[in-house]
C-alpha positions in Angstrom: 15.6 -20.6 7.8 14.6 -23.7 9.6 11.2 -24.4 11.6 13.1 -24.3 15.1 14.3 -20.4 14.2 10.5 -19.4 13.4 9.1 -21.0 16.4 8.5 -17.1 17.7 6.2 -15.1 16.3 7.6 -11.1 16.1 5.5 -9.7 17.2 6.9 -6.1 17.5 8.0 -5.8 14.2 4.7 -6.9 13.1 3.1 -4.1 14.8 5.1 -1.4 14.4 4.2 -2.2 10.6 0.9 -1.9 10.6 1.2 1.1 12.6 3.4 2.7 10.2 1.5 1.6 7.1 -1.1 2.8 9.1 -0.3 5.8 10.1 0.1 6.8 6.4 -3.7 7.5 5.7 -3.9 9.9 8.6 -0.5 11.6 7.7 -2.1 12.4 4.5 -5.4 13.9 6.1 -3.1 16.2 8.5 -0.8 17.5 4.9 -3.6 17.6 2.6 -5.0 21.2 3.7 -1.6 22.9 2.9 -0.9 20.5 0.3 -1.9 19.5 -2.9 -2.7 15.6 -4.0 0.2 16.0 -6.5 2.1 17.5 -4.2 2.3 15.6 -1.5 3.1 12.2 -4.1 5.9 14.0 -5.5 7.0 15.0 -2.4 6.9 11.6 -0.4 8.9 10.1 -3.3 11.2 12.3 -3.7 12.0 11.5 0.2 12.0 7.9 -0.9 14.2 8.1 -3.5 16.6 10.2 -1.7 16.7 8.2 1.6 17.6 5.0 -0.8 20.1 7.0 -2.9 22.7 5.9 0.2 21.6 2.0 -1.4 22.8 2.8 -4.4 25.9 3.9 -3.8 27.1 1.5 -1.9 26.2 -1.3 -4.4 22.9 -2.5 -2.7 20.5 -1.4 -5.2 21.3 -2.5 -8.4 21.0 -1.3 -12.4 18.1 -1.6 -14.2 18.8 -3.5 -17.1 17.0 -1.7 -20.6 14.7 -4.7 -21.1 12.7 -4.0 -18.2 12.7 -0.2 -18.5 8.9 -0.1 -19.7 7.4 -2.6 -17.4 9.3 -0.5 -14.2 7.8 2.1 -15.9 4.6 1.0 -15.6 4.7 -0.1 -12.4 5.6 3.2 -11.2 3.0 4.9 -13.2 0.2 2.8 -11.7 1.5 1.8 -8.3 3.4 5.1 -7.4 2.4 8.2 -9.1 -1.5 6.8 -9.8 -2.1 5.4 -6.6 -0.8 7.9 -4.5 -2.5 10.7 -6.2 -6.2 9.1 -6.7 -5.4 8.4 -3.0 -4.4 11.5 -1.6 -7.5 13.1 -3.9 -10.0 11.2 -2.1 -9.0 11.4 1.3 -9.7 15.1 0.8 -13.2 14.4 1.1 -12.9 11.0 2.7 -11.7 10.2 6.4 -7.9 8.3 6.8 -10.0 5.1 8.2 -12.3 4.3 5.6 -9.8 4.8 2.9 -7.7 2.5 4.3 -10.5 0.1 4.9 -11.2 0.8 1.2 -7.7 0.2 -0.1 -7.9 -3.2 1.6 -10.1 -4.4 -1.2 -7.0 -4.3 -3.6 -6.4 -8.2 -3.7 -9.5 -8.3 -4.6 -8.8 -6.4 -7.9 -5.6 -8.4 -8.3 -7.9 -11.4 -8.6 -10.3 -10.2 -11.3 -6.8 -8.7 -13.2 -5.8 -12.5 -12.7 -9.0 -13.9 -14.1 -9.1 -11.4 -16.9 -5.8 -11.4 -18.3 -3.5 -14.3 -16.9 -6.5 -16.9 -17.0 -6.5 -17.5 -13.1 -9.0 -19.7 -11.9 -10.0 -18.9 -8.3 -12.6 -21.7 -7.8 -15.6 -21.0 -5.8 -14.1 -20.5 -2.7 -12.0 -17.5 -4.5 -15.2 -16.1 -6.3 -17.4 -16.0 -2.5 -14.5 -14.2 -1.1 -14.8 -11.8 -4.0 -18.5 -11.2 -3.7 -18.3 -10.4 0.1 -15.4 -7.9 -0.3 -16.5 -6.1 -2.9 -19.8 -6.0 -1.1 -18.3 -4.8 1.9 -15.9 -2.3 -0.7 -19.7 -0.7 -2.0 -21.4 -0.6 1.8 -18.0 1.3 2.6 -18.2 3.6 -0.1 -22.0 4.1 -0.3 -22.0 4.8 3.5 -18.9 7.3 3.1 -20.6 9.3 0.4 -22.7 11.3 2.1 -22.5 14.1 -0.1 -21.6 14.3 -3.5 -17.9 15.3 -2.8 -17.5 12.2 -0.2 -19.0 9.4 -2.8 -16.5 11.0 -5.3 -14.0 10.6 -2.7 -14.8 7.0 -1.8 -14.6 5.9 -5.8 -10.8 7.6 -6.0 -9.8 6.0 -3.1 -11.5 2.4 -4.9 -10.0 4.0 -8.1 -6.7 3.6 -6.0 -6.8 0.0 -4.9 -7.3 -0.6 -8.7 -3.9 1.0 -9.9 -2.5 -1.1 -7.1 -3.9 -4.0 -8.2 -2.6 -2.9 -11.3 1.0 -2.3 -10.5 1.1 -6.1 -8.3 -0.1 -7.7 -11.6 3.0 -5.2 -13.8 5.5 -5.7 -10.9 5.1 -9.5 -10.4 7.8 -10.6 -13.6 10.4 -7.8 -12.2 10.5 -9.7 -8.7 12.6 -12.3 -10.4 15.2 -9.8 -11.2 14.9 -7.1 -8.3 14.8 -6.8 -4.8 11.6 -4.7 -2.9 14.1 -1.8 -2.3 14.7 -1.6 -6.0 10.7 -2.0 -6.9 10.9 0.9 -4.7 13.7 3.1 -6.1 13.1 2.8 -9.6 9.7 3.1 -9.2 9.4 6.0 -7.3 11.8 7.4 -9.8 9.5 6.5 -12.7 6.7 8.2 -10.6 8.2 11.3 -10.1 8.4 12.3 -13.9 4.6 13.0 -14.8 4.9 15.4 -11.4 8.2 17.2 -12.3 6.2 19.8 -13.6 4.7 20.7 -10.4 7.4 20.7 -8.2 7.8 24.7 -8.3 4.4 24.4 -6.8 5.5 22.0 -4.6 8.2 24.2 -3.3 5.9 27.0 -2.4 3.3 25.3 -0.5 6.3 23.7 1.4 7.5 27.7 2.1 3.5 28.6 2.8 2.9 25.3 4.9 2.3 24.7 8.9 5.2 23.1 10.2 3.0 20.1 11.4 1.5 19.5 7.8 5.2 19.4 6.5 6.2 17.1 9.6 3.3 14.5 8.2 4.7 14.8 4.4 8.3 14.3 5.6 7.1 10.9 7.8 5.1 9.2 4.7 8.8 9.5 3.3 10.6 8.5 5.9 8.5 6.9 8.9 5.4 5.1 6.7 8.1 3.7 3.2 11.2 3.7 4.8 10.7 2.5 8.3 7.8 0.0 7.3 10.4 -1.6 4.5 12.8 -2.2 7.4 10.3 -3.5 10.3 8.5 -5.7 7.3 12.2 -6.7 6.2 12.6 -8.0 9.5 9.1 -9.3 10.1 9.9 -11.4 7.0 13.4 -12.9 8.3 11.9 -13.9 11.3 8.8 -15.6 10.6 7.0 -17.5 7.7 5.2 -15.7 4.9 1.6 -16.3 5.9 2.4 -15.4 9.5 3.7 -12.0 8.6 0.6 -11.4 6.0 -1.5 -10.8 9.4 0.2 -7.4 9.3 -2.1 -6.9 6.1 -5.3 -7.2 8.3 -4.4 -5.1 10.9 -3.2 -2.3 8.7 -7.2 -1.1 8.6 -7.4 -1.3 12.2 -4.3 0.9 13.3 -5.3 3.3 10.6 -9.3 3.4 11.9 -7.5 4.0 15.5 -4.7 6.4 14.7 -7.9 8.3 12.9 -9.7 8.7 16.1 -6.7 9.3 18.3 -5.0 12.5 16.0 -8.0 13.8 13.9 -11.4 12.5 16.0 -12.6 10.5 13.1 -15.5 7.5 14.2 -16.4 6.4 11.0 -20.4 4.9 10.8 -21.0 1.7 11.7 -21.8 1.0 8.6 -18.7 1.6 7.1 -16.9 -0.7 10.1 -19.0 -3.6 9.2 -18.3 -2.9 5.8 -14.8 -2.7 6.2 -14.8 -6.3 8.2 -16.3 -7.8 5.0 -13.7 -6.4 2.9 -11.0 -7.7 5.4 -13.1 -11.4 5.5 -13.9 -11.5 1.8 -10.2 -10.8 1.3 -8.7 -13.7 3.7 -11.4 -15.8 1.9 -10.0 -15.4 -1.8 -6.5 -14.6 -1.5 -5.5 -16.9 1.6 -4.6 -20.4 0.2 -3.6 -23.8 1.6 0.6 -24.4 2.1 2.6 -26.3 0.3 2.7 -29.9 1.3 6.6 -30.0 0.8 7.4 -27.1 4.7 10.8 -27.2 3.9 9.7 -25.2 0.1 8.2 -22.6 2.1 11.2 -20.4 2.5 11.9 -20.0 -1.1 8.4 -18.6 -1.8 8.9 -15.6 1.1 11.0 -13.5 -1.1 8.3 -13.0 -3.4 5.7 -12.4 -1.0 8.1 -9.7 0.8 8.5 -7.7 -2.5 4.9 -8.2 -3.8 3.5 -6.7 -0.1 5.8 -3.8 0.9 6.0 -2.0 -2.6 2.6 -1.5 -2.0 1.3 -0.8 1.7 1.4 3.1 1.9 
């Protein structure tokens, strides 16, 4: 795509992604008192896996080839079925808006998996923008934990944004070979297995449920993966990678508003200007200089779109 067809920034598609991605934390606050953690994980992808069944069919999704079995595997061990249940377990005790504010620390861990294992250098700039976000990751949490029940909360939910971290730094070789819908499919297949078991109980809270808690379970299936992969798809087509990472920062936001708006959720001040030096910290470490060569640019979006909306849910 050439510099003349980005000159607009889309701005629609941007937000209707963060509101989506969003809009995911709170759906899980409204399911959780009919549902179970488990359940509602197994539940949202099996909704994924069946809306992208159509994909697969038709040819757009491809095979997995055996070689990459155990690494898809893993990725949807750590970025599906661990992430969403640590998730869903902490926002029992925790409010939508501050887990999402704590989930935005996950680059953060990305970095020290990248220090630790693939022998990333950050530099200094990278390791300030570490120390502020984690700091602002600890003010959330410690201002969140209120009770013993909340501060266990808050340390699932930054349990979380470590399988994620996790499951970019597992998932990173396979986006040579797959496409973000496949990430998606196979892993959310891989994810199901370890809940299998619990799907009979899954199937009775779904008889015993309010309609409204079901509503909220069927839209992080279809309104907060599905959607978002389509309005991020598009974000990505019409703009340039770095642009369309915005949508990252304002994921907190919508979620901290769509918290007040549905549930009447203010979380402390505190927590806010913790969450702003997570966001700050973040942008600090992860945000780096483009390529001198524009016309490269292009190439490296691919990557960035599979690497982003695997994750966001």
């Amino acid at each position: 795509m050439t510099s003349a067809q980005r000159t607009r920034t889309p701005w629609a598609p941007m937000a209707a992604t963060a509101l989506l991605w969003g809009s995911a934390f709170t759906a899980i606050q409204v399911a959780l008192p009919d549902y179970s953690p488990a359940s509602v994980a197994l539940l949202r992808m099996a909704i994924t896996v069946a809306l992208l069944v159509p994909c697969l069919l038709l040819g757009r999704i491809g095979r997995l080839h055996r070689g990459d079995v155990l690494r898809m595997a893993a990725f949807g061990l750590t970025g599906m079925t661990a992430y969403q249940v640590l998730l869903c377990a902490g926002e029992q005790s925790v409010d939508a808006g501050t887990a999402a504010m704590l989930i935005a620390a996950s680059p953060v861990f990305t970095t020290v998996l990248g220090m630790a294992f693939l022998g990333d250098r950050p530099g200094t700039r990278g390791l300030a923008g570490l120390a502020v976000a984690l700091t602002g990751a600890l003010t959330v949490a410690v201002t969140s934990g209120g009770g013993s029940g909340s501060l266990m909360g808050a340390l699932m939910v930054l349990a979380a944004a470590a399988t994620q971290a996790t499951s970019f730094a597992l998932q990173k070789p396979l986006l040579k070979r797959y496409s973000g819908a496949e990430c998606v499919f196979y892993g959310s297949l891989f994810g199901m297995v370890p809940l299998l078991p619990l799907a009979p109980e899954a199937v009775g809270q779904i008889a015993a449920a309010d309609g409204h808690r079901t509503a909220a379970v069927l839209w992080l299936g279809v309104g907060c993966t599905a959607m978002a992969f389509w309005t991020w798809s598009r974000t990505l087509r019409a703009t340039t990678a770095s642009t369309a990472s915005l949508v990252l920062y304002a994921v907190p936001v919508a979620a901290l508003g769509l918290d007040a708006a549905f549930l009447g959720n203010l979380p402390a001040l505190n927590a806010v200007g913790g969450g702003l030096l997570v966001l700050a910290g973040v942008a600090v470490a992860t945000v780096r200089r483009a390529p001198k060569a524009p016309e490269q640019a292009p190439e490296s979006e691919p990557i960035v779109e599979r690497e982003l909306v695997d994750s966001r849910r």
